[in-house]
DSSP file (Angstrom, degrees, kcal/mol; ACC not computed):
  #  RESIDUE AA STRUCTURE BP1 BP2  ACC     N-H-->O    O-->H-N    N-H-->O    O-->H-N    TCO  KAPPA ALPHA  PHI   PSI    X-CA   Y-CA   Z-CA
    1    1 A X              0   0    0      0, 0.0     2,-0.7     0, 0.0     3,-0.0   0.000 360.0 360.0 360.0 139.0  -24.9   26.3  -71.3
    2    2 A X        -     0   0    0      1,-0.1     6,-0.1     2,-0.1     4,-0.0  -0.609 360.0-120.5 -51.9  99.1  -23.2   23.9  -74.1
    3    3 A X        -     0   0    0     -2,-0.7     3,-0.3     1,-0.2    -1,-0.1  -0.214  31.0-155.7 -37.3 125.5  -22.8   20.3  -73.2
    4    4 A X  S    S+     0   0    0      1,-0.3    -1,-0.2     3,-0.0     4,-0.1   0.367  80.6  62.7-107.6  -1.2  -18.9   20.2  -73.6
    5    5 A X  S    S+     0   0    0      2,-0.1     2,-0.3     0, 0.0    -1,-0.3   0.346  95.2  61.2-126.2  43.3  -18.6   16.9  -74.3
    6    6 A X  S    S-     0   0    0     -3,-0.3     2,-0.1    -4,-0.0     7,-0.0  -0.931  93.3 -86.9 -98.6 153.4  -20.5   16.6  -77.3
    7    7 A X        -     0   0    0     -2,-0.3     3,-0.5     5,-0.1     2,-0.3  -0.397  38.7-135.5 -67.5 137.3  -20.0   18.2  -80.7
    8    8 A X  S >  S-     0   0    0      1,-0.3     3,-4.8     2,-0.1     5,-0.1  -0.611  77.1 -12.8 -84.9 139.3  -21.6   21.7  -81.2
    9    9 A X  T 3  S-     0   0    0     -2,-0.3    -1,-0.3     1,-0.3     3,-0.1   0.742 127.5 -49.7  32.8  58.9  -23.4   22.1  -84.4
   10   10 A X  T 3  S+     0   0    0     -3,-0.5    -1,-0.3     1,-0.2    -2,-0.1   0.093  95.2 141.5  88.3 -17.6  -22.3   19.2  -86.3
   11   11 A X    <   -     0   0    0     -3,-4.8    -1,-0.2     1,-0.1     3,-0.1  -0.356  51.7-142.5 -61.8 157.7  -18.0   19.7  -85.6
   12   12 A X  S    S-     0   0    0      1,-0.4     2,-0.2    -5,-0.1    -1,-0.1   0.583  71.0 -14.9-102.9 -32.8  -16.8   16.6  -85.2
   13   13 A X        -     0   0    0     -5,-0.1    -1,-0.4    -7,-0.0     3,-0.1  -0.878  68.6 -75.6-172.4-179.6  -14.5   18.5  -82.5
   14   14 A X        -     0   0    0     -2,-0.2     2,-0.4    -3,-0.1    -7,-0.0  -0.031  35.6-116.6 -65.3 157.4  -13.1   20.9  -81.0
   15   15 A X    >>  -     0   0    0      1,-0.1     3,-3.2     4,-0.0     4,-1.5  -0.693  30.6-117.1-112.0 162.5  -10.4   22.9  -81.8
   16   16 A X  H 3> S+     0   0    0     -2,-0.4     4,-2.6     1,-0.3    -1,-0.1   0.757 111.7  51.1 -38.9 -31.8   -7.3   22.8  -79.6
   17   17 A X  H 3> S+     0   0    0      2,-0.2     4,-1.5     1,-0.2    -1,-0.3   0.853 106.0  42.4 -35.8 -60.8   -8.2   26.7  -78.9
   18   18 A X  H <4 S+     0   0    0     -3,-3.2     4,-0.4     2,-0.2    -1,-0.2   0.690 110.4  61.5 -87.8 -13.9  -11.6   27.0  -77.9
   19   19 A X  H >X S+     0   0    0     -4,-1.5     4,-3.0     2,-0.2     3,-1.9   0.980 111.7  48.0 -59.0 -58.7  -10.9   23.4  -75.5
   20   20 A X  H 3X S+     0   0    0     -4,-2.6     4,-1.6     1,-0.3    -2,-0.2   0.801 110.5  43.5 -31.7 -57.8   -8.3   25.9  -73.8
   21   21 A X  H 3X S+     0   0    0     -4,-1.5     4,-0.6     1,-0.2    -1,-0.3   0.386 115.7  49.8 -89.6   3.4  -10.5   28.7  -73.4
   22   22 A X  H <4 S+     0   0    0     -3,-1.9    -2,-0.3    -4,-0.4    -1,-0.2   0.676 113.4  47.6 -92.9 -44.4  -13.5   26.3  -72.1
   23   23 A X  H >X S+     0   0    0     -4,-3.0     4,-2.3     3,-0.1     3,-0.9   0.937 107.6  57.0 -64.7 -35.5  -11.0   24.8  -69.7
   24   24 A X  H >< S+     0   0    0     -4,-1.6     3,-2.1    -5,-0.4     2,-1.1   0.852 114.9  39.7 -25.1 -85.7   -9.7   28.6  -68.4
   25   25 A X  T 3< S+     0   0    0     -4,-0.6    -1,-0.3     1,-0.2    -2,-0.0  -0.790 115.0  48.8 -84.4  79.2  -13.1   29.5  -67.5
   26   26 A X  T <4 S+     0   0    0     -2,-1.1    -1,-0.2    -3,-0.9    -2,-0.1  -0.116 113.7  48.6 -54.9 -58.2  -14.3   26.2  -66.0
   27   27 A X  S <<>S+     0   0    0     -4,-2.3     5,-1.6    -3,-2.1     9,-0.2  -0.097 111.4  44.7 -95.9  10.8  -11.5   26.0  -64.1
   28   28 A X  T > 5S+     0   0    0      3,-0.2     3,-3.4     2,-0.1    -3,-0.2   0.565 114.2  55.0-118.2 -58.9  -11.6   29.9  -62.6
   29   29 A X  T 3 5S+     0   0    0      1,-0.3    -2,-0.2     2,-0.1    -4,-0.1   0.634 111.3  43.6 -69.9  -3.4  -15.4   29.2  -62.0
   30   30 A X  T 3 5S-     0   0    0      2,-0.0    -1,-0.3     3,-0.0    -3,-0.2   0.574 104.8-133.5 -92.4 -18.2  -14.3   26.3  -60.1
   31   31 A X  T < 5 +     0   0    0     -3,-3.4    -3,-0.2     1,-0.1     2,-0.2   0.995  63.1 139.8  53.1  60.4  -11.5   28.2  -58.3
   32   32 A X     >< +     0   0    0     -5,-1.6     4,-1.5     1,-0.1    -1,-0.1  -0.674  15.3 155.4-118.2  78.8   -9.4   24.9  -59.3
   33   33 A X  H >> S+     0   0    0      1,-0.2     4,-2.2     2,-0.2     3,-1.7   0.991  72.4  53.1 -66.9 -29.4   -6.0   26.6  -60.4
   34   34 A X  H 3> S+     0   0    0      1,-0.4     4,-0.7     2,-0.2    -1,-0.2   0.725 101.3  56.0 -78.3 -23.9   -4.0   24.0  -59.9
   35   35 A X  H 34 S+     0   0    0      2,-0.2     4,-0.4    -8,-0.1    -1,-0.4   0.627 111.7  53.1 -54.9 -26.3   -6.4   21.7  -62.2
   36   36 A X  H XX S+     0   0    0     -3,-1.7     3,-1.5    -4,-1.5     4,-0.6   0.967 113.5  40.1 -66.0 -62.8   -5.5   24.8  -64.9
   37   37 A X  H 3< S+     0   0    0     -4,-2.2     4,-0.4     1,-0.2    -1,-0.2   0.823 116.5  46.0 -69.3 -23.9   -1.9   24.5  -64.5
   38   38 A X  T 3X S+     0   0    0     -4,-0.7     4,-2.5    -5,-0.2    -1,-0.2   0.435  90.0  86.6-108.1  -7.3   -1.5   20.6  -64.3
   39   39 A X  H <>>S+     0   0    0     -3,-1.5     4,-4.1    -4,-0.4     5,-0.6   0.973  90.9  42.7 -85.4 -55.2   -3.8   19.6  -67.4
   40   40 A X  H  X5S+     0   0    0     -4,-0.6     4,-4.6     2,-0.2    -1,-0.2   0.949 113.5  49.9 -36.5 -58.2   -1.4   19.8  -70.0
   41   41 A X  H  >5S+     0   0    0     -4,-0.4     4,-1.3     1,-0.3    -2,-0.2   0.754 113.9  47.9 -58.7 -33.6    1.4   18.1  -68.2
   42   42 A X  H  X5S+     0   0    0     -4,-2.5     4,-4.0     2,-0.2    -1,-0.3   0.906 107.1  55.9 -79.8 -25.2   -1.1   15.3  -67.3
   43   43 A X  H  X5S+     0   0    0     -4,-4.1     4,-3.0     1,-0.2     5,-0.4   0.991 113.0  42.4 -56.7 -62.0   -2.2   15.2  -71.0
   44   44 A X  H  X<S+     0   0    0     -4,-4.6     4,-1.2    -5,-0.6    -1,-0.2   0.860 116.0  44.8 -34.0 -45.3    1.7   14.6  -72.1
   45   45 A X  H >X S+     0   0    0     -4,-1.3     4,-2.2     2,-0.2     3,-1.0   0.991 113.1  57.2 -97.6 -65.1    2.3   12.3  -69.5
   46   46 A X  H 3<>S+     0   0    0     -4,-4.0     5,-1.1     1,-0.3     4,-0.2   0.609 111.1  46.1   4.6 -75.6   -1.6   10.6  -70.7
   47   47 A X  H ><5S+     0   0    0     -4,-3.0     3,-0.8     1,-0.3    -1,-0.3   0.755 106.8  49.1 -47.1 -56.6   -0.4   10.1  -74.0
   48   48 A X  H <<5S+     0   0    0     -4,-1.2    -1,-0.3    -3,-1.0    -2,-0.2   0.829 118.5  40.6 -73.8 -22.0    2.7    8.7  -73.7
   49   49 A X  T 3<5S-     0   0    0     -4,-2.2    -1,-0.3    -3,-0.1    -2,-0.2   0.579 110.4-115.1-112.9   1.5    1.5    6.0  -71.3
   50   50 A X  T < 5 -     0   0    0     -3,-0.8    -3,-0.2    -5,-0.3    -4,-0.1   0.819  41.4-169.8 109.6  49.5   -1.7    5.3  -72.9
   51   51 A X      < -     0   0    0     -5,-1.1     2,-0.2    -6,-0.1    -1,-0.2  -0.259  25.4-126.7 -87.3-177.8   -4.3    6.3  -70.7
   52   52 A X     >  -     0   0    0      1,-0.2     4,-1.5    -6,-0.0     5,-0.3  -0.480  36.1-113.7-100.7 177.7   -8.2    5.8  -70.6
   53   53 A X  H >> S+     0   0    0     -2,-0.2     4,-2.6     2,-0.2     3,-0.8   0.993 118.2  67.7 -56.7 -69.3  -10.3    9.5  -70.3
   54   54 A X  H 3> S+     0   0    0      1,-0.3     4,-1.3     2,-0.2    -1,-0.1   0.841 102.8  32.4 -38.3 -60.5  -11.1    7.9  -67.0
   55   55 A X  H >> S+     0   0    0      1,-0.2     4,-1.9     2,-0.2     3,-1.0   0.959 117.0  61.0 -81.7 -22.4   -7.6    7.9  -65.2
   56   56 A X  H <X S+     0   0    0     -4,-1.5     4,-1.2    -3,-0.8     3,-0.5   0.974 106.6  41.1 -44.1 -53.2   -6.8   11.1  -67.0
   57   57 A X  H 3X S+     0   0    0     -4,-2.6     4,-0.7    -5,-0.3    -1,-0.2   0.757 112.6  55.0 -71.7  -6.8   -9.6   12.8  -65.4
   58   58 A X  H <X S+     0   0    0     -4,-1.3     4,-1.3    -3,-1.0    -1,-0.3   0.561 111.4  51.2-108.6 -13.7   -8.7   10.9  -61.7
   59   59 A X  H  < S+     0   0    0     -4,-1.9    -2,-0.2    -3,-0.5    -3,-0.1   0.769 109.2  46.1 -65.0 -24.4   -5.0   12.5  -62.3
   60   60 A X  H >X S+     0   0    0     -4,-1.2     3,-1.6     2,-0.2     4,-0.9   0.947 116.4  47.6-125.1 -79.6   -6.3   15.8  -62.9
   61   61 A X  H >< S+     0   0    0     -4,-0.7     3,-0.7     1,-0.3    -2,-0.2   0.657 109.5  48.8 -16.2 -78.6   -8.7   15.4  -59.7
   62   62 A X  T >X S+     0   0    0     -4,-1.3     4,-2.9     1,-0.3     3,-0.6   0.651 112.3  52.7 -37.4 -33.1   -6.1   14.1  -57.3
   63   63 A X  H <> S+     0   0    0     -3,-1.6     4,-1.3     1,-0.2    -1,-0.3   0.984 113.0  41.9 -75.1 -36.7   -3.7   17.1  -58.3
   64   64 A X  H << S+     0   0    0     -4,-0.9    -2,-0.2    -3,-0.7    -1,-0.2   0.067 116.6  46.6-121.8  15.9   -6.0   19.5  -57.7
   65   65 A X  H <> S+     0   0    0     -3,-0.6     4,-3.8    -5,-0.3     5,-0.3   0.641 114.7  51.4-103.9 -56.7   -7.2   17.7  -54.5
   66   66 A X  H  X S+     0   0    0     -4,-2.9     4,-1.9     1,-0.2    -2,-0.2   0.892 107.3  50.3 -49.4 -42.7   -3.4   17.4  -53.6
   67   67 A X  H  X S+     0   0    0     -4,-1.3     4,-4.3     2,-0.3    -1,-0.2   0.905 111.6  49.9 -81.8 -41.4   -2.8   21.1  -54.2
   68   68 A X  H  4 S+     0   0    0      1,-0.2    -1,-0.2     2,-0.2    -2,-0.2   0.857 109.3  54.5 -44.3 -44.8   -6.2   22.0  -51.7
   69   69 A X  H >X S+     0   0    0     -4,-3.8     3,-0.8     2,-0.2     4,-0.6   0.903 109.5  43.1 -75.5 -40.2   -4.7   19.8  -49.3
   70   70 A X  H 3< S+     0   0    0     -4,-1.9     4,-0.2    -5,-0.3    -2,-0.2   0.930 120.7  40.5 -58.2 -58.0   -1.2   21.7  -49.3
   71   71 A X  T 3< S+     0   0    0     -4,-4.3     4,-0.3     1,-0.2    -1,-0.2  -0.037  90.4  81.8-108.2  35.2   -2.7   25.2  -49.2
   72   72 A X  T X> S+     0   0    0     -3,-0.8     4,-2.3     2,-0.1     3,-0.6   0.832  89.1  53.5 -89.6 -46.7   -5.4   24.9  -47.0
   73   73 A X  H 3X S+     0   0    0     -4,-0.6     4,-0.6     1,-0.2    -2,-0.1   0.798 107.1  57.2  -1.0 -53.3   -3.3   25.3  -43.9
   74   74 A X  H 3> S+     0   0    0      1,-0.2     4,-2.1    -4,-0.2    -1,-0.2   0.847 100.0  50.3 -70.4 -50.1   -2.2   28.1  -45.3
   75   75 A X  H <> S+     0   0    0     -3,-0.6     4,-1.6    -4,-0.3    -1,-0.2   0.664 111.4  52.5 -53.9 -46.2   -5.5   29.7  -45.7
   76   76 A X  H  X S+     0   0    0     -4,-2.3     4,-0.8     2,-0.2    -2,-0.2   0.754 107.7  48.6 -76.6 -15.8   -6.4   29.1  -42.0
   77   77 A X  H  X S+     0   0    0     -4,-0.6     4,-0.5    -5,-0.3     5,-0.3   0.819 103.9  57.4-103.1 -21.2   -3.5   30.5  -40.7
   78   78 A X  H  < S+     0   0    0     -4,-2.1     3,-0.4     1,-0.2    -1,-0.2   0.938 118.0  38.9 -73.2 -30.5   -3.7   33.8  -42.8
   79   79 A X  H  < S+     0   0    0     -4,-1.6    -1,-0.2     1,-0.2    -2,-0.2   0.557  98.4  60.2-115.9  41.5   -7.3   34.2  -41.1
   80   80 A X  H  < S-     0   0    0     -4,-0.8    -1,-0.2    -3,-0.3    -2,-0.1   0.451 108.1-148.3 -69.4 -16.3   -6.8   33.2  -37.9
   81   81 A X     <  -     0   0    0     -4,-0.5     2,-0.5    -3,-0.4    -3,-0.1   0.816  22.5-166.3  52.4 102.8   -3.9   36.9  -38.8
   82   82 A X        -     0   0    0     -5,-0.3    -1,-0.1     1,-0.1    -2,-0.0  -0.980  26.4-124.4 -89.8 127.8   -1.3   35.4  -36.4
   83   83 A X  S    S+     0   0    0     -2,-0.5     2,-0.3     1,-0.1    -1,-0.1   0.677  85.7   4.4 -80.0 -14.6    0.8   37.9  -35.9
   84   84 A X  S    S-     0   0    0     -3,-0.0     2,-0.5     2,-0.0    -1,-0.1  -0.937  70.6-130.6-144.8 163.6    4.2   36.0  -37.1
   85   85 A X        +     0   0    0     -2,-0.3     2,-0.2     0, 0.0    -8,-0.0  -0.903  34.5 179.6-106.0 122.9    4.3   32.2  -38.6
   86   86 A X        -     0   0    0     -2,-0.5     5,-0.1     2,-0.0    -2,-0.0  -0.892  24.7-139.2-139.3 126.8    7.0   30.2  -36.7
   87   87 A X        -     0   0    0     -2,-0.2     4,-0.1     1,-0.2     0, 0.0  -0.148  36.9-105.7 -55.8 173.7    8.1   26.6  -37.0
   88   88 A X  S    S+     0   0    0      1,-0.2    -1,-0.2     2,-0.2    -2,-0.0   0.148 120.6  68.6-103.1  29.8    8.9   24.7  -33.7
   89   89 A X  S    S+     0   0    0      3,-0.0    -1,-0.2     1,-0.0    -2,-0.1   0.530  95.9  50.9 -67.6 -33.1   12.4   25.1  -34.6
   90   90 A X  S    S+     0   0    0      2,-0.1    -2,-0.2    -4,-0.0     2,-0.1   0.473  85.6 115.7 -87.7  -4.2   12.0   28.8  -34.0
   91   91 A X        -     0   0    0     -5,-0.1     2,-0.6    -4,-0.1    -3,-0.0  -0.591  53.0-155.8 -83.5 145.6   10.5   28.2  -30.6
   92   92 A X        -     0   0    0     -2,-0.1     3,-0.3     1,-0.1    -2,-0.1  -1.000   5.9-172.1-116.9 102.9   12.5   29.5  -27.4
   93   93 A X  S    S+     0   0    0     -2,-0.6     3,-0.5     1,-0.2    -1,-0.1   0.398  72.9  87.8 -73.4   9.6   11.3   27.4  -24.7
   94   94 A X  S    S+     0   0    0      1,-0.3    -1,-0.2     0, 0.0    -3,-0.0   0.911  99.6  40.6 -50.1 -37.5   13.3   29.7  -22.2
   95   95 A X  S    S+     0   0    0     -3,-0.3    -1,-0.3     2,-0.1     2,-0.2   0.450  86.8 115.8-108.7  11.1    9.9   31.7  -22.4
   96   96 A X        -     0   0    0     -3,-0.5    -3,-0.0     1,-0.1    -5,-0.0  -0.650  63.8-124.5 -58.1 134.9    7.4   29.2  -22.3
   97   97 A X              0   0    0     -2,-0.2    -1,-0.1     1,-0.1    -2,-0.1  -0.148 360.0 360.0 -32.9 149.7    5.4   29.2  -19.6
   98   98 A X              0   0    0      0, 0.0    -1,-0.1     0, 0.0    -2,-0.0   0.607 360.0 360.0 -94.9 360.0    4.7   26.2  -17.2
């Protein structure tokens, strides 16, 4: 595999295209979407506020940490199959047991 963060065959760098299509498939083989979707928006945001590579790349990492954290729940309780999802708003303790 190509070492991505050096120049291939002399380019001096990449173009914004083939970075794209090297992050896609990074970021599929990593099963990080949320790192897919968020990388632009952190680049904009980068720029304007002057960041180093370094906190870019711990923004991109924390979203995609954040987003794990959200929908892992989620993930347990579709295969635990419960047969309905209910908040404990929805609970009728008339039928709880004691």
């Amino acid at each position: 595999m190509q070492d991505l963060t050096s120049p291939a065959d002399g380019q001096t760098s990449r173009t914004g295209r083939q970075t794209a299509a090297n992050l896609a498939f990074l970021a599929r083989a990593m099963k990080a979407p949320a790192l897919l979707d968020a990388t632009e928006r952190l680049a904009e945001r980068g720029r304007t506020e002057s960041w180093t590579h370094t906190e870019y790349r711990v923004a991109c990492l924390q979203r995609e940490v954040s987003a794990l954290d959200s929908h892992g729940g989620e993930g347990r309780i579709r295969a635990a199959r419960f047969p309905a999802i209910k908040t404990i708003e929805e609970l009728d303790i008339v039928h709880l047991r004691a």
